[in-house]
Residue frames as a rotation matrix with the C-alpha (Angstrom) as fourth column:
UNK 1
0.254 -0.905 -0.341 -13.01
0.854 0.045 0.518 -82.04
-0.454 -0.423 0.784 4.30
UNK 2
0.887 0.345 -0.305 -11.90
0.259 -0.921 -0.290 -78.77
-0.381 0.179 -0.907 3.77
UNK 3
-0.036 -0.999 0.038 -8.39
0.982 -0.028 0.188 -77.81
-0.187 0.044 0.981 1.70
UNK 4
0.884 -0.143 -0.445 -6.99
-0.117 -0.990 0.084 -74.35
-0.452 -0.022 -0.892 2.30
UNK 5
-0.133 -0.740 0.660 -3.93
0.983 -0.012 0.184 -73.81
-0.128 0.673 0.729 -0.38
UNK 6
0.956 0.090 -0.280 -2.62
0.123 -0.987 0.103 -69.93
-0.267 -0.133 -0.955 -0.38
UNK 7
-0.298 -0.954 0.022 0.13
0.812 -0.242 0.531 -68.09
-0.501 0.176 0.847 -2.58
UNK 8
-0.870 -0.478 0.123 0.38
0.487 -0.792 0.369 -64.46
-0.079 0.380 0.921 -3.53
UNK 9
-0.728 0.627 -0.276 -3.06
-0.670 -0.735 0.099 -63.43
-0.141 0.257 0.956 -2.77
UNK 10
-0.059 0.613 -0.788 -4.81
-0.707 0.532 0.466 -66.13
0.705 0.584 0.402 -3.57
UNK 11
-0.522 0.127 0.843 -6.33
-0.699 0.503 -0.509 -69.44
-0.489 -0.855 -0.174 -1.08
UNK 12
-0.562 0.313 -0.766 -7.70
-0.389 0.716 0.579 -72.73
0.730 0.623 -0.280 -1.79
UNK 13
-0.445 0.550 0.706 -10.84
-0.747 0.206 -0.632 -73.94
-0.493 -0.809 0.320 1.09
UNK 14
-0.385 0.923 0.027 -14.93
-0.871 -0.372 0.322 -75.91
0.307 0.100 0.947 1.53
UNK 15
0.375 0.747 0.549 -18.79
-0.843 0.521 -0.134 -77.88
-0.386 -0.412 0.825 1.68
UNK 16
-0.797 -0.255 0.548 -20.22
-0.409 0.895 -0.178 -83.55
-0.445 -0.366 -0.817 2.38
UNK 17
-0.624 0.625 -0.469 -22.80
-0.655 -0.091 0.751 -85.80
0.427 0.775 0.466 0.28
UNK 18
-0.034 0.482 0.876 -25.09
-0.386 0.802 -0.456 -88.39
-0.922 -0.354 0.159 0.23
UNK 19
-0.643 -0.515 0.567 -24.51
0.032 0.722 0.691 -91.26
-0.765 0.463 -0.448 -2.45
UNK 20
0.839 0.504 -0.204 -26.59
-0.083 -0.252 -0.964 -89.71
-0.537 0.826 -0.170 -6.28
UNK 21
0.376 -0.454 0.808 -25.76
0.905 0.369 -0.213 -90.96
-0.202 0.811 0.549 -9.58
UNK 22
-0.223 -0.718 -0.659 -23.83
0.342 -0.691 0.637 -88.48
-0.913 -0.084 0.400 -11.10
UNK 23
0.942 0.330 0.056 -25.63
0.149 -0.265 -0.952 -86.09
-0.299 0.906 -0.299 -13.65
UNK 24
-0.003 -0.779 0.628 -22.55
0.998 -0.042 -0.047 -86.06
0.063 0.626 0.777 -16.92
UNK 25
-0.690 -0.139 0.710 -23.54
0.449 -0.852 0.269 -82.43
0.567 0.505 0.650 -17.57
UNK 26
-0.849 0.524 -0.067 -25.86
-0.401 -0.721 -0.564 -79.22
-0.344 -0.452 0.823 -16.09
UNK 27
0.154 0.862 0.483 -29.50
0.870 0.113 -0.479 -79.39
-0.468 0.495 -0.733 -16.85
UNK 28
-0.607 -0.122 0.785 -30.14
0.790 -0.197 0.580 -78.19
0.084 0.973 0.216 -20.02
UNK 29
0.341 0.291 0.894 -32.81
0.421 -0.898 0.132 -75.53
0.841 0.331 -0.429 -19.50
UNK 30
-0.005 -0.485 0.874 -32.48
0.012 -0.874 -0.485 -72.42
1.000 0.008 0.010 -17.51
UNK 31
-0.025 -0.129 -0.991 -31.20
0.919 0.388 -0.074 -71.96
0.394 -0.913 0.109 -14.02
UNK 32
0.347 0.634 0.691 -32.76
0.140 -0.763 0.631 -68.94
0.928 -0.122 -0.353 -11.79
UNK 33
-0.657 -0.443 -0.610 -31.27
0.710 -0.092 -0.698 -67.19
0.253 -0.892 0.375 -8.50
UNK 34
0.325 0.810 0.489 -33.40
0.306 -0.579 0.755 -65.28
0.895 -0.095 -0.436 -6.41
UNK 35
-0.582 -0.802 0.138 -32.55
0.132 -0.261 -0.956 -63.49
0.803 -0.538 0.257 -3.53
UNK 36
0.152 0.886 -0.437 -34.62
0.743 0.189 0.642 -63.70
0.652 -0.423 -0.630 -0.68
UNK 37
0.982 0.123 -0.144 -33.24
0.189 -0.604 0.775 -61.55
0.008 -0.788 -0.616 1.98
UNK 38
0.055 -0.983 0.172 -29.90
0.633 -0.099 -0.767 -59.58
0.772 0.152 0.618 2.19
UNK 39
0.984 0.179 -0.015 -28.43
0.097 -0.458 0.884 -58.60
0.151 -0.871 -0.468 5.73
UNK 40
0.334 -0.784 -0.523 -25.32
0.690 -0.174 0.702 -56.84
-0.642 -0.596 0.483 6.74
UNK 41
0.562 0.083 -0.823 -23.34
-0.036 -0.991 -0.125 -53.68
-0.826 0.100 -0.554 6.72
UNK 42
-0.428 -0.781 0.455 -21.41
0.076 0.471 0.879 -55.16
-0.900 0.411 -0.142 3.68
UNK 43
-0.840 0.178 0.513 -24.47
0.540 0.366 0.758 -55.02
-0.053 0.913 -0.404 1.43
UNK 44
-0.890 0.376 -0.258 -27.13
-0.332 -0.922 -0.200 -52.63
-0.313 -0.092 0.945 1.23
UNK 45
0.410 0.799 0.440 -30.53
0.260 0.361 -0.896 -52.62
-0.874 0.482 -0.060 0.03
UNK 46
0.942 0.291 -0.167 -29.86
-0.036 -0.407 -0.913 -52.71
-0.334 0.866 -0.373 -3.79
UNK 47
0.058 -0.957 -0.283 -26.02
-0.951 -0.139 0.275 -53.01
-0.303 0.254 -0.919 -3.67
UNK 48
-0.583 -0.460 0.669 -25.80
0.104 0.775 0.624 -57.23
-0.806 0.434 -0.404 -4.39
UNK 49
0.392 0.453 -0.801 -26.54
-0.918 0.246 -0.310 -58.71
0.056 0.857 0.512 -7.63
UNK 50
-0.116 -0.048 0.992 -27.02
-0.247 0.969 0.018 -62.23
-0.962 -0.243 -0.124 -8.75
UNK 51
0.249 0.593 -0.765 -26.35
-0.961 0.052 -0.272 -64.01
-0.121 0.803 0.583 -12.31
UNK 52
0.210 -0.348 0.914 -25.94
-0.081 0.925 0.371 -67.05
-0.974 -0.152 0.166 -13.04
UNK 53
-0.484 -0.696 -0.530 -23.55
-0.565 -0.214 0.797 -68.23
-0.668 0.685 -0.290 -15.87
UNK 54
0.160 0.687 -0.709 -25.41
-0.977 0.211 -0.016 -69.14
0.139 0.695 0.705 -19.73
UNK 55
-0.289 -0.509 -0.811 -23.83
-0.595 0.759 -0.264 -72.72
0.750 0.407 -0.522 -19.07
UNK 56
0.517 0.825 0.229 -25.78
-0.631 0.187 0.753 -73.27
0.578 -0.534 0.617 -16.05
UNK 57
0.234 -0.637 -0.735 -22.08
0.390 0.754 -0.529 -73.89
0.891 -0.163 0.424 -14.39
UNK 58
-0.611 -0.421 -0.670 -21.93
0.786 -0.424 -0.450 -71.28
-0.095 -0.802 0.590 -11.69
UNK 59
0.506 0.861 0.052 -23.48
0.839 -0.505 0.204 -68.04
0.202 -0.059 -0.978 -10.50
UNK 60
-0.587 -0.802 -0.114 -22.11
0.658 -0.390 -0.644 -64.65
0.472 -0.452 0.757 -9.37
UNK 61
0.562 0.573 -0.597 -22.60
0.826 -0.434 0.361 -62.34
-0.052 -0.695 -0.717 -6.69
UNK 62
-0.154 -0.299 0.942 -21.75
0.494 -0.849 -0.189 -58.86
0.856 0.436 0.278 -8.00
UNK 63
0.678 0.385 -0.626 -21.60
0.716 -0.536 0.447 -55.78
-0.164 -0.751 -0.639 -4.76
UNK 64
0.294 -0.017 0.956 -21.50
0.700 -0.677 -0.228 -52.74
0.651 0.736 -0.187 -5.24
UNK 65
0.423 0.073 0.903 -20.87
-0.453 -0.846 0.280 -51.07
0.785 -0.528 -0.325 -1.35
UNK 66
0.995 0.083 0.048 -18.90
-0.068 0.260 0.963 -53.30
0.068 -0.962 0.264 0.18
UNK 67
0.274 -0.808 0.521 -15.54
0.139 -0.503 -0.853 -51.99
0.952 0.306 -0.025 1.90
UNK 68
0.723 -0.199 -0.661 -13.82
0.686 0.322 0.653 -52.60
0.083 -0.926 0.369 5.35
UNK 69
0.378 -0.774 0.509 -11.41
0.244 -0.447 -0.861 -49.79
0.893 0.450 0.020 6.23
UNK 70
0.668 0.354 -0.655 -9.24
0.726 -0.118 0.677 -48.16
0.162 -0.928 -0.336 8.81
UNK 71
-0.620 -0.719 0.314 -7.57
0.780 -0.609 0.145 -44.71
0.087 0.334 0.938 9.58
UNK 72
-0.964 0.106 -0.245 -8.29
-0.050 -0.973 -0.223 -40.98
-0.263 -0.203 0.943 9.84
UNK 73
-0.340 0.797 -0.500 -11.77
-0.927 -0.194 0.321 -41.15
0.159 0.572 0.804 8.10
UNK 74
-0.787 -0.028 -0.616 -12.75
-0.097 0.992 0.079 -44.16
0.609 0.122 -0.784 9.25
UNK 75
0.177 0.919 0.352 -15.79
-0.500 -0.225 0.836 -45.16
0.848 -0.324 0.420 11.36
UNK 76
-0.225 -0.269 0.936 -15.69
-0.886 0.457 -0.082 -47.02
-0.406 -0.848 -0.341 14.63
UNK 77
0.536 0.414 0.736 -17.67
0.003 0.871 -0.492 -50.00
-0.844 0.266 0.466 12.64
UNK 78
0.477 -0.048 -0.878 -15.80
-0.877 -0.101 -0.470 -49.73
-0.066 0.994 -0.090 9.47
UNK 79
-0.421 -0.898 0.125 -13.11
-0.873 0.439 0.210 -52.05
-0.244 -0.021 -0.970 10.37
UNK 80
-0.736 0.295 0.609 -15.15
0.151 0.949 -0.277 -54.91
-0.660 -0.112 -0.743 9.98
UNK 81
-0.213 0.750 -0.626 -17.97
-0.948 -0.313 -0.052 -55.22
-0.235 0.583 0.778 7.03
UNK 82
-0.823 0.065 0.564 -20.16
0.054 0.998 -0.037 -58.56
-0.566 0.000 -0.825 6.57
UNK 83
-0.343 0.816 -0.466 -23.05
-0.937 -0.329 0.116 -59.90
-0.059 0.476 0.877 4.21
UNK 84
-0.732 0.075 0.677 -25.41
-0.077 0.978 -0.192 -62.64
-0.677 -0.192 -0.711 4.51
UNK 85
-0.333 0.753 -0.567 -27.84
-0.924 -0.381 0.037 -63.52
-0.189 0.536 0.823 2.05
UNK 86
-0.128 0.702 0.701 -30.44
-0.161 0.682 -0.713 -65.89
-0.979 -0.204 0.026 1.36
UNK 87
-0.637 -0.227 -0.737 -30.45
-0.739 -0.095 0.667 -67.32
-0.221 0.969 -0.107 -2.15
UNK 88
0.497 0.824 0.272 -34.01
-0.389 0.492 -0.779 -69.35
-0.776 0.281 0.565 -4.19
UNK 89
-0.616 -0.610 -0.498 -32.24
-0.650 0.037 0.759 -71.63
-0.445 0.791 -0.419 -6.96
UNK 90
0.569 0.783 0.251 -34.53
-0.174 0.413 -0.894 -72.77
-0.804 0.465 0.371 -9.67
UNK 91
-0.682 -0.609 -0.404 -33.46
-0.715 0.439 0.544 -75.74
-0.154 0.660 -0.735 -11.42
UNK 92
-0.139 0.736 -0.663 -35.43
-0.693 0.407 0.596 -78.38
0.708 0.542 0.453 -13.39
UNK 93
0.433 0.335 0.837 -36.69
-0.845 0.475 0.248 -81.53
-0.314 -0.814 0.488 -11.10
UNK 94
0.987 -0.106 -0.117 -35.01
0.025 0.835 -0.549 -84.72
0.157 0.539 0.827 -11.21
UNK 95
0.211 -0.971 0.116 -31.80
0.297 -0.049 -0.954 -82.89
0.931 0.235 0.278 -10.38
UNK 96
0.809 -0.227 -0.542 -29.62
0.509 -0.192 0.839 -81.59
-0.295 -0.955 -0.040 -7.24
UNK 97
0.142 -0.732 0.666 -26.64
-0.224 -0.679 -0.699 -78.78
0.964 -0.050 -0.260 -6.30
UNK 98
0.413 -0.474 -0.777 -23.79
0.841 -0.128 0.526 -78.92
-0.349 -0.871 0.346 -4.40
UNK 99
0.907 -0.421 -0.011 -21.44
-0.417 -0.901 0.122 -75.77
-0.061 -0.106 -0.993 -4.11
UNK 100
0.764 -0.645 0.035 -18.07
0.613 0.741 0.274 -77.37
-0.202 -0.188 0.961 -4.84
UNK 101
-0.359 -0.916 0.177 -15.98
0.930 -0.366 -0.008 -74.21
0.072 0.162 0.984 -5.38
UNK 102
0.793 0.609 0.019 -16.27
0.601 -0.788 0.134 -70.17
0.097 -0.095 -0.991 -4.40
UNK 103
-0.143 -0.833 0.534 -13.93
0.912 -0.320 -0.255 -67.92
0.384 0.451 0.806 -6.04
UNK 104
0.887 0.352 -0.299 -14.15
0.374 -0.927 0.018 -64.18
-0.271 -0.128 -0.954 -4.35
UNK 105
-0.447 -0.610 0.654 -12.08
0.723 -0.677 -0.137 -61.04
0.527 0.412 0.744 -5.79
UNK 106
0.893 0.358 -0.274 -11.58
0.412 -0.894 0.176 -57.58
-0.182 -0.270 -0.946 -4.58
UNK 107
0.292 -0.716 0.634 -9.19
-0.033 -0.670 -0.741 -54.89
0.956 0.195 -0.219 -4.27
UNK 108
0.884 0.042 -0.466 -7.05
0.452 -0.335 0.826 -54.03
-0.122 -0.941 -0.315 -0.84
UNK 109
0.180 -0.635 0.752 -4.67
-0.178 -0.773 -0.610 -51.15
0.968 -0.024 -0.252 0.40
UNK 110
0.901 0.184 -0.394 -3.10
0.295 0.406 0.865 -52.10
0.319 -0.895 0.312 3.06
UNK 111
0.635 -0.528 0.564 -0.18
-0.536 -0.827 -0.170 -50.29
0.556 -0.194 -0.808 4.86
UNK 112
-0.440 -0.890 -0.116 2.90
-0.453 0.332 -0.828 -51.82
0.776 -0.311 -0.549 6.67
UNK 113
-0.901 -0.163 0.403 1.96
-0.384 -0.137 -0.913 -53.38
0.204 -0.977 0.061 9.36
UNK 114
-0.065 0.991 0.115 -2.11
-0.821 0.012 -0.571 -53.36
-0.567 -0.131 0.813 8.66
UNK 115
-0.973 -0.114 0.202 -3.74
0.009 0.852 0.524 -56.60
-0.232 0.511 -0.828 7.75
UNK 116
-0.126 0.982 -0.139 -7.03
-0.961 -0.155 -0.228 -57.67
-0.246 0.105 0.964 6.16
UNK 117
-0.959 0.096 0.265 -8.82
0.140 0.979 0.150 -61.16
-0.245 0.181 -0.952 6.22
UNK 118
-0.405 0.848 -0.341 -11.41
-0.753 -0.097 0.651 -62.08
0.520 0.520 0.678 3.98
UNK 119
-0.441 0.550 0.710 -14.37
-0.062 0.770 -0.635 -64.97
-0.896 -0.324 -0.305 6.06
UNK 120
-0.531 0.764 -0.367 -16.62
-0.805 -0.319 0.500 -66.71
0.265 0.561 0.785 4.22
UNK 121
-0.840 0.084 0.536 -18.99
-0.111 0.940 -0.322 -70.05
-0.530 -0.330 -0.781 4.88
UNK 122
-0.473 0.818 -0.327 -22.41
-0.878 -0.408 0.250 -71.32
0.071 0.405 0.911 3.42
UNK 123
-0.987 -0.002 0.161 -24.80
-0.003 1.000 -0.004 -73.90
-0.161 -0.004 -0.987 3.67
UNK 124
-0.663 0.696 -0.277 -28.28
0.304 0.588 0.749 -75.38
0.684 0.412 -0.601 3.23
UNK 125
0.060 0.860 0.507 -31.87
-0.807 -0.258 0.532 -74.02
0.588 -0.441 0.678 5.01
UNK 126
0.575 0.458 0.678 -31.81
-0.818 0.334 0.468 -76.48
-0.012 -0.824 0.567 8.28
UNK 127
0.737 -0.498 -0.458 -28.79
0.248 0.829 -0.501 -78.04
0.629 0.255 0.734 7.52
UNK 128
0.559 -0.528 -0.639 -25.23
0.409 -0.495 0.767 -77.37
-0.722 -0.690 -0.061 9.74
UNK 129
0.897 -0.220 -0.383 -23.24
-0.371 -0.845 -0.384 -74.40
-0.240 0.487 -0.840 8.34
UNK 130
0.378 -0.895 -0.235 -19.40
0.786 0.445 -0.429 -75.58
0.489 -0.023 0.872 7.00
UNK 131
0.260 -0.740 -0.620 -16.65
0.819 -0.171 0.547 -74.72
-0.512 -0.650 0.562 8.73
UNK 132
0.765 0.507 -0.398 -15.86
0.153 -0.743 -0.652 -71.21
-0.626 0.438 -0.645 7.82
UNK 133
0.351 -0.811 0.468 -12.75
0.931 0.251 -0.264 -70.14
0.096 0.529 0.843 5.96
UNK 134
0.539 -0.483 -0.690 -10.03
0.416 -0.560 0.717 -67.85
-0.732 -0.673 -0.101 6.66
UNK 135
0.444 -0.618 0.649 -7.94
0.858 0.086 -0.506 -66.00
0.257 0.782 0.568 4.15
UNK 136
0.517 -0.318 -0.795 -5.39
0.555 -0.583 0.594 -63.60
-0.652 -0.748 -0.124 5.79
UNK 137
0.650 -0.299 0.698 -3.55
0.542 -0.462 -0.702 -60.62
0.532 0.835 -0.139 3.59
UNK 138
0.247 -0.721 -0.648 -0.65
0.923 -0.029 0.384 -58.95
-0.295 -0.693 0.658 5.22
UNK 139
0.988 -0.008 0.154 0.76
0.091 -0.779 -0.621 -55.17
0.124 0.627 -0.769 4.44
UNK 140
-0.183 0.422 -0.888 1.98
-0.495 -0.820 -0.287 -53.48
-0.849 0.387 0.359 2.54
UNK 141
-0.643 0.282 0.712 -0.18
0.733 0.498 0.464 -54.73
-0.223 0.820 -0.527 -0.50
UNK 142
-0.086 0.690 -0.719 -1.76
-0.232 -0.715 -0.659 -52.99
-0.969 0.110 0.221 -2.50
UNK 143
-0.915 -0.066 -0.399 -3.09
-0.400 0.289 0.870 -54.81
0.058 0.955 -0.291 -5.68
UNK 144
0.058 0.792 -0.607 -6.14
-0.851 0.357 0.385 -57.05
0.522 0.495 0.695 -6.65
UNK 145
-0.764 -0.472 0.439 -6.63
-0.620 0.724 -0.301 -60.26
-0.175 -0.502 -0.847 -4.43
UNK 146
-0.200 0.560 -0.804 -8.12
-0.579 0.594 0.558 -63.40
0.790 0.577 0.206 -4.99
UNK 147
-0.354 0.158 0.922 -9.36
-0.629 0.689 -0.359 -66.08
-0.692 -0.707 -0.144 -2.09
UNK 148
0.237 0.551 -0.800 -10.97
-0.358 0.815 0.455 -70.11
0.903 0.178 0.391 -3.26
UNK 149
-0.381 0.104 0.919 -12.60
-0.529 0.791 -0.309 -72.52
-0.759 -0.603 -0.246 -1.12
UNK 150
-0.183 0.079 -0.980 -12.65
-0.804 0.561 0.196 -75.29
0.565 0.824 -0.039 -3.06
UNK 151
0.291 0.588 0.755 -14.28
-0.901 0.434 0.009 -79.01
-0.322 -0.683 0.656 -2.15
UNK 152
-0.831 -0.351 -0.431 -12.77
-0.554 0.590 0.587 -82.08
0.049 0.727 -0.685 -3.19
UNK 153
-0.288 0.860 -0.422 -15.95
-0.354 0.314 0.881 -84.70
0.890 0.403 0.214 -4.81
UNK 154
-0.082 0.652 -0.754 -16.21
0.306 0.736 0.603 -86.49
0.948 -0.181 -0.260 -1.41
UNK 155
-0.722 0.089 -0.686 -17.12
0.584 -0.454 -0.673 -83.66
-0.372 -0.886 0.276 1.06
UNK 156
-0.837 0.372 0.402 -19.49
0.081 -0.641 0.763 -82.02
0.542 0.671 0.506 -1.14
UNK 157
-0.758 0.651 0.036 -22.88
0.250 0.341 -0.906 -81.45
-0.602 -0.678 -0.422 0.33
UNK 158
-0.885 0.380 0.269 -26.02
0.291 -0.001 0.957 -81.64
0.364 0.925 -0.110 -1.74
UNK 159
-0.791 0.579 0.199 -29.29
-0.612 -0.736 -0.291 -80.23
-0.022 -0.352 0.936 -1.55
UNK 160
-0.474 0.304 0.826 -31.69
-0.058 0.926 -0.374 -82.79
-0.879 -0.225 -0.421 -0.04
UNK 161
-0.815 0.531 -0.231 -33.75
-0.177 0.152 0.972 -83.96
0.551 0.834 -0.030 -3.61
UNK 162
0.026 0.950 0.310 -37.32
0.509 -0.279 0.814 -82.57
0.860 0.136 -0.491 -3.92
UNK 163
0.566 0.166 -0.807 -37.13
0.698 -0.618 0.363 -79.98
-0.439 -0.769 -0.465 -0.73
UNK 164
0.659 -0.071 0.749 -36.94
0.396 -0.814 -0.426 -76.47
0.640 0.577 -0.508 -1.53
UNK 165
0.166 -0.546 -0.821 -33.83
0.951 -0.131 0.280 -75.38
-0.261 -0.828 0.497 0.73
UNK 166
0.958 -0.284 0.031 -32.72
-0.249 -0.884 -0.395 -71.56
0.139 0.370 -0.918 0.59
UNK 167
0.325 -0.938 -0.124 -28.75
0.826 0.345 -0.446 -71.05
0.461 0.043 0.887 0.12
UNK 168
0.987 -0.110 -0.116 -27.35
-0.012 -0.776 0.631 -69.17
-0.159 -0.621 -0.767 2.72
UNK 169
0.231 -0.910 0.344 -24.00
0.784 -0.036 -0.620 -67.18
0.577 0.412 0.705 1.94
UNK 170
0.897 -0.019 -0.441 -22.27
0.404 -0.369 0.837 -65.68
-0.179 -0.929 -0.324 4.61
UNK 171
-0.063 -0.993 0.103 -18.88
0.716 -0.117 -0.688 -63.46
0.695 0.030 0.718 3.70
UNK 172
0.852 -0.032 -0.522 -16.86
0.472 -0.383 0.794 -60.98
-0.225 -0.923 -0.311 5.83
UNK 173
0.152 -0.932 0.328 -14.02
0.595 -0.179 -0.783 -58.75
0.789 0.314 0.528 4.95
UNK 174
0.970 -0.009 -0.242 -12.10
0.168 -0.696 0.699 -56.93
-0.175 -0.718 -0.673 8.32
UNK 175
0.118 -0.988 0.104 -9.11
0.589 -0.015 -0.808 -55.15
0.799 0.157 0.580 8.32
UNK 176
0.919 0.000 -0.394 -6.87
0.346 -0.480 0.806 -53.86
-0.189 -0.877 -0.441 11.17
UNK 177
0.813 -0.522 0.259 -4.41
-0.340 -0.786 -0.517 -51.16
0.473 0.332 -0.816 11.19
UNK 178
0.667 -0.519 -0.534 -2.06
0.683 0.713 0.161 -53.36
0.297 -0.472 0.830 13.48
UNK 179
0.261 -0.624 -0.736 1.27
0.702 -0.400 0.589 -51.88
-0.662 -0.671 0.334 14.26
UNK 180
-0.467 -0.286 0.837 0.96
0.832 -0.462 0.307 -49.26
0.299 0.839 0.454 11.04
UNK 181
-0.992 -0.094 -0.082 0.86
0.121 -0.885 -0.449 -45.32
-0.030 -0.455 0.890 11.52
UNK 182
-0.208 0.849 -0.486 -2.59
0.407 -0.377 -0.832 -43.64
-0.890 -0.371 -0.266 12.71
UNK 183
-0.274 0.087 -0.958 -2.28
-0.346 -0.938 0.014 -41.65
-0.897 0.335 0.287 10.17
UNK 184
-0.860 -0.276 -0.429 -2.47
-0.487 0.190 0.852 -44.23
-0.154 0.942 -0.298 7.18
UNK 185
-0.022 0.996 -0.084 -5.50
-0.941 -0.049 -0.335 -45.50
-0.337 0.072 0.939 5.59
UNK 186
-0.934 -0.354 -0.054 -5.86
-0.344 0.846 0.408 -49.41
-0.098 0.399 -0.912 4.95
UNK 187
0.087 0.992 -0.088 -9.14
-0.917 0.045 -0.396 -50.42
-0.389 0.115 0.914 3.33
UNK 188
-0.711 0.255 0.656 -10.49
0.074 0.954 -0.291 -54.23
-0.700 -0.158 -0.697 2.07
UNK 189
-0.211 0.890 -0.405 -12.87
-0.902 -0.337 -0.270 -54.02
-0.376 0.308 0.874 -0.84
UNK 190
-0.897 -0.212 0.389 -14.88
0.177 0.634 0.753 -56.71
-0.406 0.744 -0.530 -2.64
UNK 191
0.225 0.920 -0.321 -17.19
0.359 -0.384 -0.851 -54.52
-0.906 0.076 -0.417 -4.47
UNK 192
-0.523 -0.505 0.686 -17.40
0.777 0.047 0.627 -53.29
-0.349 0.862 0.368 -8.27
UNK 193
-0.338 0.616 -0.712 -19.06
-0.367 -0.782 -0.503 -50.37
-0.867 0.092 0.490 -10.09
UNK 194
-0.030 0.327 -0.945 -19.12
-0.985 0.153 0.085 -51.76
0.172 0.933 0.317 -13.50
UNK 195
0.838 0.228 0.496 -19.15
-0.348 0.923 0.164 -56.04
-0.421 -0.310 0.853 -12.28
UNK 196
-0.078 -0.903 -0.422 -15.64
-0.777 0.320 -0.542 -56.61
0.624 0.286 -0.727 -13.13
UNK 197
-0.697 -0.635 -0.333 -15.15
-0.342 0.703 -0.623 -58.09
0.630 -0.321 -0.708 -9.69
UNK 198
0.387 0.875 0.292 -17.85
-0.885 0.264 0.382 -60.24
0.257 -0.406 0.877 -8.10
UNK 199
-0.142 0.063 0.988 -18.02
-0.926 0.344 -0.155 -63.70
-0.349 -0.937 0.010 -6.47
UNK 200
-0.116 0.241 -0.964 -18.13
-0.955 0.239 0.175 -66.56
0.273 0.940 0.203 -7.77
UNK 201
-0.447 0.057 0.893 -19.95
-0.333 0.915 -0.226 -70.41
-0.830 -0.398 -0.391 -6.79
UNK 202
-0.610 0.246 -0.753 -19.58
-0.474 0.649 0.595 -73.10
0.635 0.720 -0.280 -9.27
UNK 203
0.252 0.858 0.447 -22.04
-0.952 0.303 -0.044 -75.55
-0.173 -0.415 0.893 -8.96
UNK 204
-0.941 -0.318 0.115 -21.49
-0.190 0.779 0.598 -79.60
-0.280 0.541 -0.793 -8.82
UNK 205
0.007 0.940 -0.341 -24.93
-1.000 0.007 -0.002 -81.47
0.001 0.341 0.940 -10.46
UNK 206
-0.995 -0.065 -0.075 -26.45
-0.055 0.990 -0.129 -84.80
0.082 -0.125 -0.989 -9.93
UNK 207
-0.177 0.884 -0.432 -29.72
-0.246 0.385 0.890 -86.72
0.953 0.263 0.149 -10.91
UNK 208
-0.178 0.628 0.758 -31.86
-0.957 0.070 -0.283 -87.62
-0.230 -0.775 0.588 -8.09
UNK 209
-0.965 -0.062 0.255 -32.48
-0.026 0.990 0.141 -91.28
-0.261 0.130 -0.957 -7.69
C-alpha cells in the first residue's frame, strides 16, 4: 500500500512481503552496492555514485549531471531527464532487503506559472515494478526540495532469500514552463558537485527462515 503525505516541498509514498522472522538489527559485517548498468539522459557514464551508510542502514545515490530545464537555452529534450539503474547488493547469507523508505533531494527554479514533478519507482529482477510515485512542485519556487516514498511494515517487498535479484531504480525529474513567460528559465535539479545532495534508500532486514 502506498502513502503519499506532501507539505512545503516535501512527499511521503512506496514497495509487499512474504511472512520472515524479523532480523532485530542490520547484519553486522559489510554491505556492498554495485552498479551494474546505468541508462538515461539523467545520468551519464560516470555521473552516479553509490555508498552505502557505515551502519549498514541505507545507501545513497549521489549524481552529478542530472537537470530537467526549460526556456531560451533549453533543448527540445531537456524538459524531461530520467535514470534507471541496475544495482548488485552484497549482504551476508541468512539474511534479506526490503526498500522501506527513499528520500530524494535537489534544487529547483521554477517561474510563475512553470511546474516540475519529480517520478520515481523500483523493484526486484523478475518481480512487478511498484506503482510509481508522483511528487508535483508548483512556481514560483525557488529553494531546495525534498520528495519520500515511504512503506508502511505490511507492503514491504523482500528480496526472494538465496536468489541473487538486481535492484532496479527508476527516477525522473520533468519540468514545464506552463503558462510562464518564454523568456524565463525554470530548471529541476537532483544532482551535486561536492555529494551534499543525493538519494537516499533505507533498507528494512530480515533473517531467512
Amino acid at each position: 500500500m502506498l502513502n503519499t503525505i506532501a507539505a512545503t516541498g516535501m512527499a511521503l509514498s512506496l514497495l509487499l512481503s512474504p511472512a520472515i522472522p524479523q532480523a532485530p538489527t542490520p547484519p553486522p559485517d559489510k554491505i556492498t552496492v554495485d552498479v551494474v548498468t546505468v541508462n538515461g539522459s539523467g545520468c551519464p557514464a560516470g555521473t552516479a555514485a553509490v555508498a552505502v551508510a557505515s551502519d549498514n542502514t541505507a545507501f545513497t545515490v549521489t549524481y552529478s549531471d542530472y537537470l530537467a530545464k526549460v526556456g531560451p537555452d533549453a533543448g527540445p529534450t531537456d524538459y524531461r531527464k530520467n535514470c534507471q539503474l541496475a544495482l548488485r547488493i552484497h549482504y551476508p547469507q541468512g539474511f534479506t532487503y526490503a526498500i522501506n523508505q527513499a528520500d530524494y533531494r535537489g534544487f529547483a527554479s521554477l517561474a510563475s506559472g512553470a511546474t516540475g514533478l519529480e517520478r520515481a519507482n523500483y523493484y526486484f529482477q523478475g518481480m512487478s515494478a511498484t506503482a510509481r510515485s508522483s511528487h508535483p512542485f508548483n512556481g514560483p519556487f525557488q529553494d531546495d526540495w525534498q520528495a519520500t516514498d515511504r512503506a508502511d511494515s505490511s507492503s514491504l517487498v523482500f528480496a526472494p532469500c538465496g536468489e541473487d535479484r538486481l535492484l532496479n531504480v527508476n527516477t525522473e525529474l520533468r519540468v514545464s514552463a506552463g503558462s510562464s513567460s518564454g523568456s524565463n528559465t525554470s530548471f529541476m535539479s537532483m544532482d551535486s558537485t561536492d555529494g551534499s545532495i543525493h538519494t537516499t534508500y533505507h533498507f528494512s532486514w530480515k533473517q531467512c527462515p
